[in-house]
N, CA, C and O atoms as a Tripos MOL2 file, in Angstrom:
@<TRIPOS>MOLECULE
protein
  272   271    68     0     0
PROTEIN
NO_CHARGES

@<TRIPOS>ATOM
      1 N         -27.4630    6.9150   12.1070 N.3       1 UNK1
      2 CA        -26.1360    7.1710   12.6360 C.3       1 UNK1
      3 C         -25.7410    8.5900   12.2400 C.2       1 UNK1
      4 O         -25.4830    8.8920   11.0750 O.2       1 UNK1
      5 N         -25.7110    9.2810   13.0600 N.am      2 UNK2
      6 CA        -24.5580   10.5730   12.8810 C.3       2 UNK2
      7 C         -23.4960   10.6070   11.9110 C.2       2 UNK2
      8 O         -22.7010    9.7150   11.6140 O.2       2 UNK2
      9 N         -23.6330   12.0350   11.3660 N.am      3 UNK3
     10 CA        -22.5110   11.6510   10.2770 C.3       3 UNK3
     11 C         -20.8340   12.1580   11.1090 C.2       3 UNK3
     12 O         -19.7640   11.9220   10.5480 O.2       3 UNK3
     13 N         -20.9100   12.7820   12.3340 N.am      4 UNK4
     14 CA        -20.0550   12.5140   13.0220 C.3       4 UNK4
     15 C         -19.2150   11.0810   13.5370 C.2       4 UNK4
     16 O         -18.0330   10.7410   13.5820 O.2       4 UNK4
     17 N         -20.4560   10.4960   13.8720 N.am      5 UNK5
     18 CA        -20.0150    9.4250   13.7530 C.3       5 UNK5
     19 C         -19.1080    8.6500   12.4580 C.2       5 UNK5
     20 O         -17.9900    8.1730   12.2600 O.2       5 UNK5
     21 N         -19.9690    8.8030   11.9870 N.am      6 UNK6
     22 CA        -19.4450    7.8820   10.4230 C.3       6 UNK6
     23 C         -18.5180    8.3800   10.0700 C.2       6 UNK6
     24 O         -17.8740    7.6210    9.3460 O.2       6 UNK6
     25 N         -17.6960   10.1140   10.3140 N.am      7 UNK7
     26 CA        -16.5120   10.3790    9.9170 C.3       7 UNK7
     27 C         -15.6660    9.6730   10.4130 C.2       7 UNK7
     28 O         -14.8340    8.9820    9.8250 O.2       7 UNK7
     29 N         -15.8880    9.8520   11.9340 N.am      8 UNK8
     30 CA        -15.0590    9.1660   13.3310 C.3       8 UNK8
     31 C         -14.5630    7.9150   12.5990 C.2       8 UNK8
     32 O         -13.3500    7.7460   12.4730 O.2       8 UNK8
     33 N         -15.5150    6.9570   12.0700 N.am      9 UNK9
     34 CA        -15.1830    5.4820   11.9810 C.3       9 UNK9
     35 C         -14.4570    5.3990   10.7240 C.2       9 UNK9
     36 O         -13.5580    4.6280   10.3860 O.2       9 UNK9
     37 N         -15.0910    6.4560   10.0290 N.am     10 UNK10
     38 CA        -13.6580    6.2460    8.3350 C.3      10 UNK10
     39 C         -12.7470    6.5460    8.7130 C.2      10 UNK10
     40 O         -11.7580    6.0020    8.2210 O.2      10 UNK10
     41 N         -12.5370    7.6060    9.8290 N.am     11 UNK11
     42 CA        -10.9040    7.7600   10.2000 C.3      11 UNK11
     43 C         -10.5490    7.4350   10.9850 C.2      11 UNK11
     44 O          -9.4560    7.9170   11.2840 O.2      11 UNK11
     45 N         -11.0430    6.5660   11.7800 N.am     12 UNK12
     46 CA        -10.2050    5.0840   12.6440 C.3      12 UNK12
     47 C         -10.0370    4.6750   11.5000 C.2      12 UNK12
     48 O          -8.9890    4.9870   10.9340 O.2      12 UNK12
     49 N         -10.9250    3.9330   10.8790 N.am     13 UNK13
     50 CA        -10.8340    3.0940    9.7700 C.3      13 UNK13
     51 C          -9.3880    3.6270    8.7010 C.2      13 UNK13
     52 O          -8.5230    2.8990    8.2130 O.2      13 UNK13
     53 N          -9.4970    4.7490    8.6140 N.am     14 UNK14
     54 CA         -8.2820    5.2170    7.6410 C.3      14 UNK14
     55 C          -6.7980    4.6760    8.3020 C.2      14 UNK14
     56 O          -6.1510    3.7120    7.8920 O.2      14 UNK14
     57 N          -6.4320    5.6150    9.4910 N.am     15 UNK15
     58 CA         -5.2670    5.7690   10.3150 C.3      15 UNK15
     59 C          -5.0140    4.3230   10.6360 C.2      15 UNK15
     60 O          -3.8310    3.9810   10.6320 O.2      15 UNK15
     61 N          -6.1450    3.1940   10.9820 N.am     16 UNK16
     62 CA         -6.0900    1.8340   11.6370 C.3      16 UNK16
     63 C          -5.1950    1.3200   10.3740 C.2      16 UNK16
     64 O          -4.1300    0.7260   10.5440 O.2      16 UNK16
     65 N          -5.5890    1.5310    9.4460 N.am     17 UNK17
     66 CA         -4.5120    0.6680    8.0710 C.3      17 UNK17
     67 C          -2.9610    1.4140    7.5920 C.2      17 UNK17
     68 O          -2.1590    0.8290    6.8640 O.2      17 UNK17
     69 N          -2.7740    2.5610    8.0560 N.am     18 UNK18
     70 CA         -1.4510    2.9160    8.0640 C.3      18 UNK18
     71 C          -0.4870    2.2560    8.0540 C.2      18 UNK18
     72 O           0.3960    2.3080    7.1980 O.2      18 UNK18
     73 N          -0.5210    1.5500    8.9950 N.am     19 UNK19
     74 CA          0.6110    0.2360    9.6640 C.3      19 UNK19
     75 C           0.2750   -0.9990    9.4510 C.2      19 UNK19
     76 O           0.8960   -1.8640   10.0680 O.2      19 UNK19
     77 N          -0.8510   -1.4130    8.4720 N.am     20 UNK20
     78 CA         -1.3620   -2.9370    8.4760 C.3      20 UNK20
     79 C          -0.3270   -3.2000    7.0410 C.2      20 UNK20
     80 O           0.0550   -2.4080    6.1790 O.2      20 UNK20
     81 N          -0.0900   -4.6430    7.2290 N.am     21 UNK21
     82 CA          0.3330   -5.6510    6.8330 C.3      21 UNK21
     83 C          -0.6430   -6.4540    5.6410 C.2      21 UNK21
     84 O          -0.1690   -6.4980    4.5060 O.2      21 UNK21
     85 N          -1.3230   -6.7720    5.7620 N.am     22 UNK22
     86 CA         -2.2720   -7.3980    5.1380 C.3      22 UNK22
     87 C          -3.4030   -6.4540    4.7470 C.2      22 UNK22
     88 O          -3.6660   -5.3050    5.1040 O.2      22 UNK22
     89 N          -4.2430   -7.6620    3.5350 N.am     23 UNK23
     90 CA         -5.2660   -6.4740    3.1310 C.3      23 UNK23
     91 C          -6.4190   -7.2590    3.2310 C.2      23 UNK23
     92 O          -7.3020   -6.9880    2.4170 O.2      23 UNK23
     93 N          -6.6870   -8.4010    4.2340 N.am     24 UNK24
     94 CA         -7.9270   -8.9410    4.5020 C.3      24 UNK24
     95 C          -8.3570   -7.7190    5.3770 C.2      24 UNK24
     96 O          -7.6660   -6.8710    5.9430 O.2      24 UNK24
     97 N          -9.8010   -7.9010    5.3110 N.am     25 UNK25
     98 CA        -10.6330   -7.1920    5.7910 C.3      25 UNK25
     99 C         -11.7690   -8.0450    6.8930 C.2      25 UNK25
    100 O         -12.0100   -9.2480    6.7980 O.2      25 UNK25
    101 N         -12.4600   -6.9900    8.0700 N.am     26 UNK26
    102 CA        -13.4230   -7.8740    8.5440 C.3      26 UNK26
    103 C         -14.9920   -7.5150    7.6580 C.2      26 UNK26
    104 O         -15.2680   -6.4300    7.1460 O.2      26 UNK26
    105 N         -15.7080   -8.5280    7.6660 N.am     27 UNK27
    106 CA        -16.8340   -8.5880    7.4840 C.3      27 UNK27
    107 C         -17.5990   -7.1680    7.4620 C.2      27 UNK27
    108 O         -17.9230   -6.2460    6.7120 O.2      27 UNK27
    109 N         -17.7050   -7.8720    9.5390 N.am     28 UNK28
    110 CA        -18.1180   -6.6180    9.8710 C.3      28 UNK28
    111 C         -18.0100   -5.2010    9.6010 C.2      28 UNK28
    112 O         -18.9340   -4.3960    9.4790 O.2      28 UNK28
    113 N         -16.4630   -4.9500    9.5060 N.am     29 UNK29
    114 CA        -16.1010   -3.9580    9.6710 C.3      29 UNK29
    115 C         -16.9870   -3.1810    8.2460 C.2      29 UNK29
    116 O         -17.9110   -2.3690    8.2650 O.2      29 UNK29
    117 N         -16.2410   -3.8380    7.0450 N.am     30 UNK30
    118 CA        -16.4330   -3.4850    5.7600 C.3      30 UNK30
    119 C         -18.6090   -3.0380    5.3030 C.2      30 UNK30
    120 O         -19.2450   -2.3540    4.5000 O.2      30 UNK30
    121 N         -18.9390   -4.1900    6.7130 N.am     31 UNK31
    122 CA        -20.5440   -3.4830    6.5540 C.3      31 UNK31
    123 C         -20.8090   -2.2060    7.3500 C.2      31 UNK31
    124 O         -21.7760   -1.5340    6.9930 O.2      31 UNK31
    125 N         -20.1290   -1.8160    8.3090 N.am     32 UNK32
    126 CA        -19.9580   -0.8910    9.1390 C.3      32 UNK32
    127 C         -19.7660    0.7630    7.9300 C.2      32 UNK32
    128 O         -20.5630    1.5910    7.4870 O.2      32 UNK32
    129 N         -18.3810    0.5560    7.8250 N.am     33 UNK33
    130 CA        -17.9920    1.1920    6.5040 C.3      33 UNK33
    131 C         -19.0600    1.9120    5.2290 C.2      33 UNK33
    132 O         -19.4140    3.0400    4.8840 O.2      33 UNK33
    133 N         -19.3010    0.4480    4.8000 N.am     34 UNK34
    134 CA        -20.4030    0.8240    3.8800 C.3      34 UNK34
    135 C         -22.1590    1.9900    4.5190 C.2      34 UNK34
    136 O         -22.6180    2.9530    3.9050 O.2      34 UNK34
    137 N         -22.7020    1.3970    5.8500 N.am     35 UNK35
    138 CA        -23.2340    1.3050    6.1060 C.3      35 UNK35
    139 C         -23.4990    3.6250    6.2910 C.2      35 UNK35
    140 O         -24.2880    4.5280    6.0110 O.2      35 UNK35
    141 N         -21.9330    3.3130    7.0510 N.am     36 UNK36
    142 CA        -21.1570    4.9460    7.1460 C.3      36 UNK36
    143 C         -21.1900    5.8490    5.9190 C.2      36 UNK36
    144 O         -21.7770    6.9160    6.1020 O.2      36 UNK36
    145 N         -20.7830    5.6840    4.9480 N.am     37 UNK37
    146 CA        -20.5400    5.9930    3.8060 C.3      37 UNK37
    147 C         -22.3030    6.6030    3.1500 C.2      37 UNK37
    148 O         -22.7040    7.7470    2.9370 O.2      37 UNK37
    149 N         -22.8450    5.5410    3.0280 N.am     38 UNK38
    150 CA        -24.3800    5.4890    2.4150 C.3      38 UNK38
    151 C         -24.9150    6.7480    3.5660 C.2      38 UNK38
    152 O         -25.3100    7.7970    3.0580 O.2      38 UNK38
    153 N         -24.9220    6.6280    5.1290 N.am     39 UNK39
    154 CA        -25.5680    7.3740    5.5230 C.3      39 UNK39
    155 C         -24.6460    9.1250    5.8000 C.2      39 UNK39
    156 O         -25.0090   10.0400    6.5390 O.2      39 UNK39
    157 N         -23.7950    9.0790    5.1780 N.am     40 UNK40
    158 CA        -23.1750   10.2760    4.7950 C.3      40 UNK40
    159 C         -22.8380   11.1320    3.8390 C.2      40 UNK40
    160 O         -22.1430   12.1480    3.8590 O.2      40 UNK40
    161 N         -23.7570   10.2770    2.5180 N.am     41 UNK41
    162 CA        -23.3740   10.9880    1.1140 C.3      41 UNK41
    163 C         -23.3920    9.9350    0.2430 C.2      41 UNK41
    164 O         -23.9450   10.1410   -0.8370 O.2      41 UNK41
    165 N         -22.8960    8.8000    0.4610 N.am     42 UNK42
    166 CA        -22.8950    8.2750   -0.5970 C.3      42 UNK42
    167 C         -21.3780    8.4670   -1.4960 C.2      42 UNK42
    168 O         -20.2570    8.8270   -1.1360 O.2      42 UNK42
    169 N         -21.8700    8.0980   -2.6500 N.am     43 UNK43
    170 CA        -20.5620    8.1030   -3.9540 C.3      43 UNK43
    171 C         -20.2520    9.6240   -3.8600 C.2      43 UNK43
    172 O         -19.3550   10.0170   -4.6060 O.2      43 UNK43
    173 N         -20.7580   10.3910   -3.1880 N.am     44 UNK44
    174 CA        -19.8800   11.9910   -3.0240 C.3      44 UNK44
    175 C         -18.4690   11.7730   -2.2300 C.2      44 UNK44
    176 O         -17.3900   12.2860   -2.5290 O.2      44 UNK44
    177 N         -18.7060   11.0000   -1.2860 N.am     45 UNK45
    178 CA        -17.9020   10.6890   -0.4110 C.3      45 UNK45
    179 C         -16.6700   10.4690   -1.1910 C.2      45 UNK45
    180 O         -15.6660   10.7290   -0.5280 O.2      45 UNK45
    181 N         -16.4330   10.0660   -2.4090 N.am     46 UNK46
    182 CA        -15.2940    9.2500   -3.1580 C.3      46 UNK46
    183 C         -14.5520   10.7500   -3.4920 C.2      46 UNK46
    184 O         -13.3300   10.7790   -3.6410 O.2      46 UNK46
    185 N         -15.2770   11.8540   -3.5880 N.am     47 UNK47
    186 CA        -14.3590   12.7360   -4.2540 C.3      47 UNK47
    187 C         -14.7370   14.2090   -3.4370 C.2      47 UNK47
    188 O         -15.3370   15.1880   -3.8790 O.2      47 UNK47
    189 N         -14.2090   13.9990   -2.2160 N.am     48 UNK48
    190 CA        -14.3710   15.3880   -1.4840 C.3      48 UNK48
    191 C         -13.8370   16.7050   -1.7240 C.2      48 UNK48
    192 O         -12.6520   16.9720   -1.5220 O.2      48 UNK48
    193 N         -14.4500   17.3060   -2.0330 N.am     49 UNK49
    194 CA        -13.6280   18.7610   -2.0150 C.3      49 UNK49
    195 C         -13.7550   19.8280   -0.9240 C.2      49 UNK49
    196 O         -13.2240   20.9340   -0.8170 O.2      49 UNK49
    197 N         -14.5330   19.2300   -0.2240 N.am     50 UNK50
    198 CA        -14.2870   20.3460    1.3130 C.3      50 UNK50
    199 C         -14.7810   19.2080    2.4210 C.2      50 UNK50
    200 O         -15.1160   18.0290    2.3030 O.2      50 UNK50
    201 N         -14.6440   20.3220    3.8150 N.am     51 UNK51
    202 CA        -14.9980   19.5410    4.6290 C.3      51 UNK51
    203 C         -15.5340   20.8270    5.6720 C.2      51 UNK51
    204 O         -14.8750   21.7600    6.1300 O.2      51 UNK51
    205 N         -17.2970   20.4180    5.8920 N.am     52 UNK52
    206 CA        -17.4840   21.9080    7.2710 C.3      52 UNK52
    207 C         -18.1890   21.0080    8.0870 C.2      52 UNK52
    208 O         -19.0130   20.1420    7.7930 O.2      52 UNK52
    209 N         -17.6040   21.4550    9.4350 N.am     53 UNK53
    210 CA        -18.0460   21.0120   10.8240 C.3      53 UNK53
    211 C         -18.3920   22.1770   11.6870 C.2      53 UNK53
    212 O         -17.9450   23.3230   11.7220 O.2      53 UNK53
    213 N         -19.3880   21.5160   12.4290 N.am     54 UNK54
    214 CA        -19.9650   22.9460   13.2290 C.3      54 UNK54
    215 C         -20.4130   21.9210   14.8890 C.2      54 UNK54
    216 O         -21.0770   20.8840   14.8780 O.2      54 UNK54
    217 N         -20.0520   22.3320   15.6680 N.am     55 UNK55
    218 CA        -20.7710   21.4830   16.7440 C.3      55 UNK55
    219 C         -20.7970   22.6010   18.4300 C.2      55 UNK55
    220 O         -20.9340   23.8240   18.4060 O.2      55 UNK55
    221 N         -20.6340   21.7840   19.6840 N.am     56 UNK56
    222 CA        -20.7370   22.3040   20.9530 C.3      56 UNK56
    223 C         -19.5460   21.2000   21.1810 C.2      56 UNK56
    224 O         -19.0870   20.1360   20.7650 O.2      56 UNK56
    225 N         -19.3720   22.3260   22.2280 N.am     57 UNK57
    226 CA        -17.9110   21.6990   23.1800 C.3      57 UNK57
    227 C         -18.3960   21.5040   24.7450 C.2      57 UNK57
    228 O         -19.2770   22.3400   24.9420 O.2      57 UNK57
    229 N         -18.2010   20.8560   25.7300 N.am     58 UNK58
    230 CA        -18.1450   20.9570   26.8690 C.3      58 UNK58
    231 C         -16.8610   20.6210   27.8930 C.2      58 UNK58
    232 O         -16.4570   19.5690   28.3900 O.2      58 UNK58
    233 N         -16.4780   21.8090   27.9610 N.am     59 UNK59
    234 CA        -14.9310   21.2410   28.8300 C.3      59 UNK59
    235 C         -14.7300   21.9660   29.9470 C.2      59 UNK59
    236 O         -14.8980   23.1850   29.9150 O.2      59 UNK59
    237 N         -14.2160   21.1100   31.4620 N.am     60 UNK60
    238 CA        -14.2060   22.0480   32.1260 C.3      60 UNK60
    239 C         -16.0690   23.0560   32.5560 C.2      60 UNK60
    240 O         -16.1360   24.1910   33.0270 O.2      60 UNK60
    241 N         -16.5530   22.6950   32.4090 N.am     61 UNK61
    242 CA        -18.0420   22.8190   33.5020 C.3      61 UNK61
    243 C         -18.1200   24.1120   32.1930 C.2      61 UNK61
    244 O         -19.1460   24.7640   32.3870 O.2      61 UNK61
    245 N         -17.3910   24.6030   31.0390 N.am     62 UNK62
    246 CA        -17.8620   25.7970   30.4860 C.3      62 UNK62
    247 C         -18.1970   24.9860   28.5730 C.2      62 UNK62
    248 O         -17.5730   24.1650   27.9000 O.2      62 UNK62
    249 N         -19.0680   25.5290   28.4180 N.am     63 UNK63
    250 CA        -19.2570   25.3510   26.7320 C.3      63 UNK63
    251 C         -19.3030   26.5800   25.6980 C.2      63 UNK63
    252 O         -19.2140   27.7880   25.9140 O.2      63 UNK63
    253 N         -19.4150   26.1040   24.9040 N.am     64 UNK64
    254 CA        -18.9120   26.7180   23.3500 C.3      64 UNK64
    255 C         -18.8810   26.1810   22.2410 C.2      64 UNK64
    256 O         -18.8940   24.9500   22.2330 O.2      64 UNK64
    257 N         -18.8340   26.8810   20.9940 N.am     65 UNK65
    258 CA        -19.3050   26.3440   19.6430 C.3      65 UNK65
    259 C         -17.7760   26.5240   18.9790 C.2      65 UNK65
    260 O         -16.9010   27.3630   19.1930 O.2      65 UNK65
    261 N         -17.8320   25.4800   18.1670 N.am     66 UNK66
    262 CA        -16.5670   25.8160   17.2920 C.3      66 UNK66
    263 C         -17.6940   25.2620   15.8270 C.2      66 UNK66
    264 O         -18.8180   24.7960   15.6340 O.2      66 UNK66
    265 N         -16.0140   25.8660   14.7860 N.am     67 UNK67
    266 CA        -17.1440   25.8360   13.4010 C.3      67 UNK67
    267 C         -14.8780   25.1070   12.9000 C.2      67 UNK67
    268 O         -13.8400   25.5910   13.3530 O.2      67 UNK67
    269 N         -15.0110   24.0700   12.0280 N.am     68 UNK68
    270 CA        -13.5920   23.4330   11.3630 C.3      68 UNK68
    271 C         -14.1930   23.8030    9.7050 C.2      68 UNK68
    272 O         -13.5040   23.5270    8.7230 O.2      68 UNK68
@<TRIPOS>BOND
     1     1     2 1
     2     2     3 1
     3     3     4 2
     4     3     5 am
     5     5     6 1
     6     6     7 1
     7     7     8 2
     8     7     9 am
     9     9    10 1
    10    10    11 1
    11    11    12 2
    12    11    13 am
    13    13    14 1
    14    14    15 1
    15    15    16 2
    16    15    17 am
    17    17    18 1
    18    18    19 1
    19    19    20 2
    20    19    21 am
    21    21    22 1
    22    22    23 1
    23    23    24 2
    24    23    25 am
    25    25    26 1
    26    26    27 1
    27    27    28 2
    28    27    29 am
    29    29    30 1
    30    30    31 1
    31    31    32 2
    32    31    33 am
    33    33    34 1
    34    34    35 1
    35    35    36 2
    36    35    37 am
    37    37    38 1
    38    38    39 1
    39    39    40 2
    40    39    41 am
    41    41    42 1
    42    42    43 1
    43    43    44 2
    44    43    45 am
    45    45    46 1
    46    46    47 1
    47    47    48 2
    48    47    49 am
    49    49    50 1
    50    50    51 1
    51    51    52 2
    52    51    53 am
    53    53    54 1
    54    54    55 1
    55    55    56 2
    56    55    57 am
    57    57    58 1
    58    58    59 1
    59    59    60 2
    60    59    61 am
    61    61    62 1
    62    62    63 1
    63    63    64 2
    64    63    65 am
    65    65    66 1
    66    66    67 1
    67    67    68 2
    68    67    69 am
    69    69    70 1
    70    70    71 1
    71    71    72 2
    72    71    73 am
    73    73    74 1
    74    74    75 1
    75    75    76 2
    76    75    77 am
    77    77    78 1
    78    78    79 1
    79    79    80 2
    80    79    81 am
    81    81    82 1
    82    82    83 1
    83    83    84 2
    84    83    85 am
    85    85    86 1
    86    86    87 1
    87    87    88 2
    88    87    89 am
    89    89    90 1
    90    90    91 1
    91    91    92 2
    92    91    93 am
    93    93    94 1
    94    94    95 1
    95    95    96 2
    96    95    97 am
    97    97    98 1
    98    98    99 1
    99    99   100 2
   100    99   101 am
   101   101   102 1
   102   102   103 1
   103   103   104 2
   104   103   105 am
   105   105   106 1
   106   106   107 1
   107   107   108 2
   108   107   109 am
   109   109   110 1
   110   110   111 1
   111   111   112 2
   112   111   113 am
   113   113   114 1
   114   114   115 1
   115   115   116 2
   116   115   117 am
   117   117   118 1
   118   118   119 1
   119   119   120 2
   120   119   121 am
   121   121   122 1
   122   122   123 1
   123   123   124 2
   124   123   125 am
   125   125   126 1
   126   126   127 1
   127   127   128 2
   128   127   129 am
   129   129   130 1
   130   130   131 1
   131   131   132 2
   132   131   133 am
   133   133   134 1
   134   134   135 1
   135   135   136 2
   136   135   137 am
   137   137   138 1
   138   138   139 1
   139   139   140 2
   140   139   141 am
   141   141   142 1
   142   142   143 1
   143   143   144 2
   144   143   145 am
   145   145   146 1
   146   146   147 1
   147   147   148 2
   148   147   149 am
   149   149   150 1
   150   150   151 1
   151   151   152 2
   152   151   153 am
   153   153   154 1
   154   154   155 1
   155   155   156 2
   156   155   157 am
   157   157   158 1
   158   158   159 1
   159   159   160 2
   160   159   161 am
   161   161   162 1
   162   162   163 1
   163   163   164 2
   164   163   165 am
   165   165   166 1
   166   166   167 1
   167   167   168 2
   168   167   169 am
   169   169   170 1
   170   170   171 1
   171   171   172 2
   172   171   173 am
   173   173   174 1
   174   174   175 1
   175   175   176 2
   176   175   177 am
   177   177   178 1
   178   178   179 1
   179   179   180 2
   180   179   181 am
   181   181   182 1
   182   182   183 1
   183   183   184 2
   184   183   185 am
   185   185   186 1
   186   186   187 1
   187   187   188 2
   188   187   189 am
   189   189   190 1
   190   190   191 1
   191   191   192 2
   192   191   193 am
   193   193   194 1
   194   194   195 1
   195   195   196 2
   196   195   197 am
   197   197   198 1
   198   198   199 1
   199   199   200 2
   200   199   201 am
   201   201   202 1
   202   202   203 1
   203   203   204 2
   204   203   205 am
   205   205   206 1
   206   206   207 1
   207   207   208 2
   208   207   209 am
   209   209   210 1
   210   210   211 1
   211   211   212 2
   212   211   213 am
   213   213   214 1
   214   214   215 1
   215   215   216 2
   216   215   217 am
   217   217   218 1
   218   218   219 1
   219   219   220 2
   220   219   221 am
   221   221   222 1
   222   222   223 1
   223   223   224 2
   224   223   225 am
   225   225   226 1
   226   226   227 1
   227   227   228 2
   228   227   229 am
   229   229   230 1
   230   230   231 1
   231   231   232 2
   232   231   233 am
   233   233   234 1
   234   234   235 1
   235   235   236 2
   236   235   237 am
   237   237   238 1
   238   238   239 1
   239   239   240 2
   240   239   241 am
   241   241   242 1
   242   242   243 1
   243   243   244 2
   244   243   245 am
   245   245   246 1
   246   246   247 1
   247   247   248 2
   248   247   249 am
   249   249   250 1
   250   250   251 1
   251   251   252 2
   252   251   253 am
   253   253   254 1
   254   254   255 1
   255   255   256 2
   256   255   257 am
   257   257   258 1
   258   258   259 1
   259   259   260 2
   260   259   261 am
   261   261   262 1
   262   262   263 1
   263   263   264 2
   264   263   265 am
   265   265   266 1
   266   266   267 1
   267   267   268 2
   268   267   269 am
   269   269   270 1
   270   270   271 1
   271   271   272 2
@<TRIPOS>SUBSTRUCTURE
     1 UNK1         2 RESIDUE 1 A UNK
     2 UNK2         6 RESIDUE 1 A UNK
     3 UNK3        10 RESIDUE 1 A UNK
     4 UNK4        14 RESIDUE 1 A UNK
     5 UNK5        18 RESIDUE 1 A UNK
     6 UNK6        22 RESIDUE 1 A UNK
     7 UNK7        26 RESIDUE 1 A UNK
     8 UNK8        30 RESIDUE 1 A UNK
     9 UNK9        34 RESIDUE 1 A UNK
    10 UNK10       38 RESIDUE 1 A UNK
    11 UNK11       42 RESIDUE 1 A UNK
    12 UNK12       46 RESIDUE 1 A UNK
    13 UNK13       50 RESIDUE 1 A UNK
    14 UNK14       54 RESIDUE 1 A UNK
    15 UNK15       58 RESIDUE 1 A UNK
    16 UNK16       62 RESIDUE 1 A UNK
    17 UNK17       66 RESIDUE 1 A UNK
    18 UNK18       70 RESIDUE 1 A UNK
    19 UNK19       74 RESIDUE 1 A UNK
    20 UNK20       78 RESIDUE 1 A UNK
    21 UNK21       82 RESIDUE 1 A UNK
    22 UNK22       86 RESIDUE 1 A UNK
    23 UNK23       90 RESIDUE 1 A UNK
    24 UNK24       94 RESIDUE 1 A UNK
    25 UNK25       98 RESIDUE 1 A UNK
    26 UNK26      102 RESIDUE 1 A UNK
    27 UNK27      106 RESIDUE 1 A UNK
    28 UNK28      110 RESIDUE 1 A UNK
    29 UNK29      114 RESIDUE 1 A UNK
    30 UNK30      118 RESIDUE 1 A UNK
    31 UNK31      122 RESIDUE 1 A UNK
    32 UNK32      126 RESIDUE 1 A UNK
    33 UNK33      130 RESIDUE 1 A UNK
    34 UNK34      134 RESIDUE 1 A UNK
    35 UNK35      138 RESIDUE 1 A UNK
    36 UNK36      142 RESIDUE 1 A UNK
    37 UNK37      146 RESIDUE 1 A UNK
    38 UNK38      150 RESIDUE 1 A UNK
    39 UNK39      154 RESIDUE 1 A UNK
    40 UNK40      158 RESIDUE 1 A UNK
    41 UNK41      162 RESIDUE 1 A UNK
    42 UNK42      166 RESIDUE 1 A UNK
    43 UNK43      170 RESIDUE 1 A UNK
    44 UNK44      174 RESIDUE 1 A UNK
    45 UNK45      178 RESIDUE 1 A UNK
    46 UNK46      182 RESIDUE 1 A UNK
    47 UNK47      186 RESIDUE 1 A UNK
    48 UNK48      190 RESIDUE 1 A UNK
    49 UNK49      194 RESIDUE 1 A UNK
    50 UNK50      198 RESIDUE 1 A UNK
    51 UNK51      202 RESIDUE 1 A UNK
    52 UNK52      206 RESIDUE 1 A UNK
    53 UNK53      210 RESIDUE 1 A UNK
    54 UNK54      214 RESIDUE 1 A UNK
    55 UNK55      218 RESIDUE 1 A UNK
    56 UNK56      222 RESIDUE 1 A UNK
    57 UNK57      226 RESIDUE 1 A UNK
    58 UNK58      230 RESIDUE 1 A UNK
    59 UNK59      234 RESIDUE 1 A UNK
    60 UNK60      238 RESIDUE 1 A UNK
    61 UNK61      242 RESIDUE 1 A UNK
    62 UNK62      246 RESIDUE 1 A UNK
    63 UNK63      250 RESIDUE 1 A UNK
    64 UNK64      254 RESIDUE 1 A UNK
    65 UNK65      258 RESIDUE 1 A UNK
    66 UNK66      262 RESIDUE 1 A UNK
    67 UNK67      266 RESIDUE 1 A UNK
    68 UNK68      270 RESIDUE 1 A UNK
């Protein structure tokens, strides 16, 4: 899995609990999570001190690189 990906899903995952009520969890989800985590770092993940992204854009029939 992409670690794009796996950001994507910690931060659904983050923003999705903003507004929750309860603190059950799914199964799934929580293996998903884990699954994200492991293939992105690991226990680094717990204590970030930066964040670099680099990718391609396609919008509009034209592309380009951005760097966050």
């Amino acid at each position: 899995m992409s670690k794009f990906l796996c950001a994507l899903a910690i931060l659904m995952a983050m923003t999705s609990q903003l507004g929750a009520q309860t603190t059950a969890s799914d199964p799934a989800a929580l293996k998903l999570m884990a699954a994200c985590k492991t293939a992105s770092g690991g226990a680094a993940l717990d204590s970030p001190l930066a964040f670099h992204e680099t990718g391609t854009i396609l919008r509009d029939g034209k592309t380009g690189t951005y760097e966050m």
